[in-house]
Backbone bond lengths (Angstrom), bond angles and torsions (degrees), N, CA, C in turn:
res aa  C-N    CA-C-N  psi(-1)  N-CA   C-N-CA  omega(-1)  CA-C   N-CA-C  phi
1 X - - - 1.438 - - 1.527 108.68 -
2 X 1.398 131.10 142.88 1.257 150.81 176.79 1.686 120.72 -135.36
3 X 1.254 93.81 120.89 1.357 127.01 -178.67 1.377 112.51 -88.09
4 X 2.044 102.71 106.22 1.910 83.86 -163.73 2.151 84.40 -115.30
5 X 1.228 104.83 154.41 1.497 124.52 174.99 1.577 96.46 -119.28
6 X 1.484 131.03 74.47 1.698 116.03 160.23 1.678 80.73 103.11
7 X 1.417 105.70 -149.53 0.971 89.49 174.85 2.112 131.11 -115.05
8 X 1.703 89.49 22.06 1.514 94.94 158.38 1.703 118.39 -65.92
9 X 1.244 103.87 -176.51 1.368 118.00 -166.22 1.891 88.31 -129.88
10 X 1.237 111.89 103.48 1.457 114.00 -170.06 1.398 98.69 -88.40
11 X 1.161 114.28 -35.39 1.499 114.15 -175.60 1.359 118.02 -165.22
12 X 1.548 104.47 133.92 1.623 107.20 -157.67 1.847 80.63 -145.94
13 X 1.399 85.17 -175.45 1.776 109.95 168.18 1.739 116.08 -71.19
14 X 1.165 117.90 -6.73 1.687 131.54 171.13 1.114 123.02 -72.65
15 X 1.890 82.47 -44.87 2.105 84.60 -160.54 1.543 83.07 -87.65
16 X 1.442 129.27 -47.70 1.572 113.39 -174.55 1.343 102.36 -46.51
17 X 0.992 130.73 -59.08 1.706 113.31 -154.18 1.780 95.89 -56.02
18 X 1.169 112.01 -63.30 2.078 111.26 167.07 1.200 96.20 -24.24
19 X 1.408 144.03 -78.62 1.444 141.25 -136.30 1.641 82.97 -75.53
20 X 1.326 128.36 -63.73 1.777 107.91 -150.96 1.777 87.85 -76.26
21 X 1.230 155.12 -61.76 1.808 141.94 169.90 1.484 86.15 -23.27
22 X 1.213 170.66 -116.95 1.232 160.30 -72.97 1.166 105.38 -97.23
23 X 1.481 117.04 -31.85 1.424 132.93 -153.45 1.725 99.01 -100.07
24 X 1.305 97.26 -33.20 1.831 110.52 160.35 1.488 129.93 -61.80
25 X 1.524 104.48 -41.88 1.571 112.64 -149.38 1.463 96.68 -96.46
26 X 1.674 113.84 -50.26 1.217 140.53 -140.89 1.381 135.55 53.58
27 X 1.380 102.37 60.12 1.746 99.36 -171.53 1.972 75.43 168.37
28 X 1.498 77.06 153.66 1.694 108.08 179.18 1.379 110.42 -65.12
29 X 1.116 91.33 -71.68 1.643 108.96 -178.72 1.464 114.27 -36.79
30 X 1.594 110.72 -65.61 1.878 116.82 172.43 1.315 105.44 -45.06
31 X 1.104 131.69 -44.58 1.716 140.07 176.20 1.400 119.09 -39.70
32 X 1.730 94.32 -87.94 1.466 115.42 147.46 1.726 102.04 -10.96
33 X 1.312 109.14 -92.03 1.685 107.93 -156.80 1.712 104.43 -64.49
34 X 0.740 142.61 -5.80 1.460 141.98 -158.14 1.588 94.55 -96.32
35 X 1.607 123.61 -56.38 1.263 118.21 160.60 1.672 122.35 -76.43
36 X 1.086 129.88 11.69 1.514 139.32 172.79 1.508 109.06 59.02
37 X 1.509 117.41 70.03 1.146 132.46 -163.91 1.507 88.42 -154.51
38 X 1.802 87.13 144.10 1.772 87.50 175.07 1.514 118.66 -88.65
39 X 1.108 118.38 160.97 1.820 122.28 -179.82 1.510 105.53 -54.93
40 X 1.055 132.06 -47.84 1.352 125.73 167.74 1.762 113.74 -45.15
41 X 0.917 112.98 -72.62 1.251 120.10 172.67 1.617 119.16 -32.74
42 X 1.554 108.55 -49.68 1.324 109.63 -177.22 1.291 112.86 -81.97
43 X 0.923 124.60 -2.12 1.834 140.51 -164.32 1.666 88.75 -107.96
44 X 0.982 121.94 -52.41 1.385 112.02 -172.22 1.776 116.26 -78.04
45 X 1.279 109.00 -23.14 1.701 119.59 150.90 1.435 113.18 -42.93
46 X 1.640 96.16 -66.52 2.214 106.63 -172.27 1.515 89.93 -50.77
47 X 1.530 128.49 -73.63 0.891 124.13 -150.07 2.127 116.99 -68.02
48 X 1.055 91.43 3.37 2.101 94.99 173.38 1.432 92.14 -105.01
49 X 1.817 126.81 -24.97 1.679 116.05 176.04 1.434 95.58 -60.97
50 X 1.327 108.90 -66.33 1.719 114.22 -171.22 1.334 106.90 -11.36
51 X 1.425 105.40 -77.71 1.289 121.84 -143.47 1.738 116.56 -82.62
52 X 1.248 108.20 -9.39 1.285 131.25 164.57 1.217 103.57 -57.64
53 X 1.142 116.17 -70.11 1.758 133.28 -166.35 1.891 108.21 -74.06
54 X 1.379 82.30 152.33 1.799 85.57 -178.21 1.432 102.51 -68.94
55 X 1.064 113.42 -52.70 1.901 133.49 161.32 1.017 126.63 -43.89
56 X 1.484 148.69 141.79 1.702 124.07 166.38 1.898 94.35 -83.90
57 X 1.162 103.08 145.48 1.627 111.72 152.36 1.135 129.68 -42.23
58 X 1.621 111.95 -48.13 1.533 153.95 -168.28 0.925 138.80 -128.70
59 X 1.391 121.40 126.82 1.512 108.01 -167.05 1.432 92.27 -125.39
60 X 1.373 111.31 150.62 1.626 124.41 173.69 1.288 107.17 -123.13
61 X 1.722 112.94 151.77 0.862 145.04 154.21 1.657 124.06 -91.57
62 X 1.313 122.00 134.02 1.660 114.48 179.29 1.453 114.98 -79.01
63 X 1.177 115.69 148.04 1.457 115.82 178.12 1.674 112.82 -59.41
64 X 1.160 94.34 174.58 1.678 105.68 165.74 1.303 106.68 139.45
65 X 1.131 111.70 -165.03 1.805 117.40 -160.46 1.369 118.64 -42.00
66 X 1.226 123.42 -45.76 1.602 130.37 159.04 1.503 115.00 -60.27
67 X 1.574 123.44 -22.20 1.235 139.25 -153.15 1.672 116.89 64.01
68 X 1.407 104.64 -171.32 1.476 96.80 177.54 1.495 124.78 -127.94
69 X 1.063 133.08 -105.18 1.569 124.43 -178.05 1.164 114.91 138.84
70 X 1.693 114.57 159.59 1.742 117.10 172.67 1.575 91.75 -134.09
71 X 1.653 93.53 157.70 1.750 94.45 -172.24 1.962 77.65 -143.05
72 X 1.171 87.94 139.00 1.831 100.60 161.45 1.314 108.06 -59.45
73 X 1.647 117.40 149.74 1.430 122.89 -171.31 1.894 87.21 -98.08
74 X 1.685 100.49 -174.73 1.733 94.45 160.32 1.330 106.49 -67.15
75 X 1.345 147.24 -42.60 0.726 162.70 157.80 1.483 121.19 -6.34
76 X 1.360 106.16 -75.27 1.388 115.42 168.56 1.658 123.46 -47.87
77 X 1.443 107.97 -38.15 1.508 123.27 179.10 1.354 112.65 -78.15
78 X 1.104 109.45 -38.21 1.447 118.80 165.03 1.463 117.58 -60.19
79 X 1.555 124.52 -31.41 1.012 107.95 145.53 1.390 162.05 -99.67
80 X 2.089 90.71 10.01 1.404 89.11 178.36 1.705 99.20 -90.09
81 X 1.577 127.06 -8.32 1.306 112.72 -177.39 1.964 102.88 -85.20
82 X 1.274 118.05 -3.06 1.261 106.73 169.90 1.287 96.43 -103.62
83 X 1.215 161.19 36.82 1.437 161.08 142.16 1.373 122.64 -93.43
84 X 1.293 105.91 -30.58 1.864 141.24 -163.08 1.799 84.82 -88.86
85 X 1.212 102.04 -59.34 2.183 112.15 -163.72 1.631 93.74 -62.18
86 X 1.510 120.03 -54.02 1.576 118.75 -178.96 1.584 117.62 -43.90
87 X 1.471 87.56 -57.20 1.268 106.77 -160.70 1.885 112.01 -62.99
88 X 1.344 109.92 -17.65 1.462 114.42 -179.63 2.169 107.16 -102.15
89 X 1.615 93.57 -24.22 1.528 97.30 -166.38 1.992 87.97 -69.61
90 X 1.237 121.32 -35.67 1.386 137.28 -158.68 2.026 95.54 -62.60
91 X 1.907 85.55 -45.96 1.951 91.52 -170.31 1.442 116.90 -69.87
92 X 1.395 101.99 -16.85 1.805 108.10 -166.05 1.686 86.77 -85.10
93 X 1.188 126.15 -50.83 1.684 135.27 -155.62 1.567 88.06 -82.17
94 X 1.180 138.40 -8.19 1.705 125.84 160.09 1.364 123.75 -132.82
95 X 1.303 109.13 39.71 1.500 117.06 168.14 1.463 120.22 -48.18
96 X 1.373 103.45 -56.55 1.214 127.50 -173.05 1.928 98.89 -44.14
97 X 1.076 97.19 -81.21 1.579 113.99 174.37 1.031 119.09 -43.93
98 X 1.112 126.65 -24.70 1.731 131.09 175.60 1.354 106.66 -73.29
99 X 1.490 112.88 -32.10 0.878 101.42 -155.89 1.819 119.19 -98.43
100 X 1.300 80.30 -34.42 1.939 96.11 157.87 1.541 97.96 -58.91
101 X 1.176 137.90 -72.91 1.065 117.26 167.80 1.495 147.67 -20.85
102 X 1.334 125.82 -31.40 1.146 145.98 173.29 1.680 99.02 -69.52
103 X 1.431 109.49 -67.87 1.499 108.22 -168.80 1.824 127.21 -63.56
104 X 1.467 78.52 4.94 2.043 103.65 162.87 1.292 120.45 -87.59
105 X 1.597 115.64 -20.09 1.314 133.56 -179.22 1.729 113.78 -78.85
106 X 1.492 112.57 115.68 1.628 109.99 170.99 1.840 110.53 -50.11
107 X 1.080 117.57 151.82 1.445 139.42 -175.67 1.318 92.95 -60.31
């Protein structure tokens, strides 16, 4: 499922998997590399969630001597468990169809 604002993609199955790795790792970068995506890339994901949402998802900290970090807001969790609830209420209500579907699929 994809969540479009205009014509970004505010929220899809990408940026969740980013949001719960972020919510794992704590930091972009560990995220980033954990799904094999560069930090740019994943930074520029958080930052189109951000800005989508009235809320940020994510909040960052800047690096430096302590270093820095991102931590999920409520916000963010709030939306990967309403993305997570869709996304399974959607699989139970098309089993059926999935599954005829499947047996259309070459081996």
């Amino acid at each position: 499922m994809r969540v479009t604002v205009g014509d970004v993609i505010a929220i899809g199955p990408g940026k969740i998997d980013l949001l719960e790795a972020l919510d794992a790792t704590g930091s972009i970068t560990a995220a980033a590399k954990s799904l094999d995506m560069s930090y740019r890339r994943a930074w520029l994901l958080i930052d189109e969630i951000n800005h989508a949402l009235k809320e940020p998802a994510v909040a960052t900290a800047a690096g430096g001597a302590k270093g820095g970090g991102s931590v999920l807001t409520d916000t963010g969790r709030t939306v990967i468990a309403l993305y997570r609830r869709i996304e399974a209420t959607a699989l139970d209500a098309c089993k059926a169809d999935i599954r005829q579907l499947m047996k259309l699929l070459a081996s």
